[in-house]
C-alpha positions in Angstrom: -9.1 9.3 -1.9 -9.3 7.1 -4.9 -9.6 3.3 -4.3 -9.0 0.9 -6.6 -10.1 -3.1 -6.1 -8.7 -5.6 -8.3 -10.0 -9.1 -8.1 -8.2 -11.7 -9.2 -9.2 -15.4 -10.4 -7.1 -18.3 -10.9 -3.6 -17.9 -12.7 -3.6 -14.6 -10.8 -5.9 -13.4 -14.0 -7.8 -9.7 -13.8 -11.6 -10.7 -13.2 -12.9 -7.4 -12.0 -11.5 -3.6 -11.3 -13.5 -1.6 -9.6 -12.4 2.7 -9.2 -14.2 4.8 -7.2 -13.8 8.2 -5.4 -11.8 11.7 -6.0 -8.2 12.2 -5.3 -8.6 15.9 -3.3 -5.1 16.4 -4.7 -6.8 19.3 -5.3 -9.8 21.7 -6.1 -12.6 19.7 -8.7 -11.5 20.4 -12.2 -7.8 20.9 -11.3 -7.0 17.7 -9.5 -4.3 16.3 -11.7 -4.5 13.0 -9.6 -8.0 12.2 -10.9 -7.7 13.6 -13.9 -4.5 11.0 -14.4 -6.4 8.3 -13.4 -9.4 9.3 -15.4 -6.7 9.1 -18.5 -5.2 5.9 -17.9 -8.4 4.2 -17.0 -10.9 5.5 -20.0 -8.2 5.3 -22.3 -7.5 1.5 -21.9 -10.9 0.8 -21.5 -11.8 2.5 -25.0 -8.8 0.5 -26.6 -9.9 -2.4 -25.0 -13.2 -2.0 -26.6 -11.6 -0.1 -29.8 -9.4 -2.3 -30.4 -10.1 -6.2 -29.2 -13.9 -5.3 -30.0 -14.5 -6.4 -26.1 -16.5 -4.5 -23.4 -15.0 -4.4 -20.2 -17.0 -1.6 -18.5 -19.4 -3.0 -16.7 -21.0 0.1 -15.0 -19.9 4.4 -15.0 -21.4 6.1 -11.8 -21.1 9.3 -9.6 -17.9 10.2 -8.0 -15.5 8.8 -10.3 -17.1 5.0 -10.0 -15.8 3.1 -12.8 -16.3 -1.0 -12.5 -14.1 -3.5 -15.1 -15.5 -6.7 -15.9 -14.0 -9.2 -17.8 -16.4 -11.2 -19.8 -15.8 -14.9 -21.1 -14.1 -14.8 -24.1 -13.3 -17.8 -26.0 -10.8 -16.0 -27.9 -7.2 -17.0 -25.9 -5.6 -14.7 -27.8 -8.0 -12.3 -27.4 -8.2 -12.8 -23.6 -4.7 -12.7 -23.0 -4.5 -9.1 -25.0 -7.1 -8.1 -22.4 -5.6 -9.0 -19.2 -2.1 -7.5 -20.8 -4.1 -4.3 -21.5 -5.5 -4.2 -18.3 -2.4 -5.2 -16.4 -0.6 -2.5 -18.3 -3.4 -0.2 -16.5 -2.8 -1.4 -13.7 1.1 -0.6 -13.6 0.4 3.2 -14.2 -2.0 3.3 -11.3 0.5 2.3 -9.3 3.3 4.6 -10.8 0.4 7.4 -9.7 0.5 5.7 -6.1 4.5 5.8 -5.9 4.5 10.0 -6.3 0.8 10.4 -5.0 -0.3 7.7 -2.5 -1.6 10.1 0.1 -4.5 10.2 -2.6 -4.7 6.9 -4.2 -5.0 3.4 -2.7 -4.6 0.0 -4.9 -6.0 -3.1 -2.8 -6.1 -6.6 -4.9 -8.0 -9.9 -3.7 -8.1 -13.0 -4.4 
């Protein structure tokens, strides 16, 4: 099962998103679930960074680990287009959960 963290800070702001773990929707390779969730996740990190010229990932391991980070940015405008890009993510994980939530778990804190 996939697990996805998401701690929060004050304002209910994204500090940190932490993904780790394989769906076993199916065999390695043809697991649509991870491979969804590798999509959504890798492609708003790269526009993050692409785009807003910020780094969010703080770390890419084994198993599907994949840690967010937000850094301090002094930038408001900035910030705020990272915590919409990330929220955004956040909203097609859980459209994944809604059709596939035997295999994908969203927990938040804080």
């Amino acid at each position: 099962m996939i697990q996805v963290l998401v701690r929060r800070g004050l304002n209910h702001t994204i500090d940190e998103i932490i993904i780790e773990g394989h769906a076993g929707y199916a065999d390695p390779g043809e697991d649509l679930v991870c491979a969804a969730v590798s999509a959504i996740t890798f492609g708003i990190a790269n526009a993050i960074e692409q785009l807003l010229k910020v780094d969010t990932v703080e770390e890419v391991g084994e198993s599907g680990f994949l840690h967010f980070k937000v850094p301090s940015i002094e930038n408001q405008e900035v910030y705020e287009k990272v915590q919409l890009l990330l929220s955004s993510m956040l909203i097609s994980l859980d459209t994944i959960v809604e059709s596939y939530g035997k295999y994908i778990r969203i927990k938040e804190v804080g």
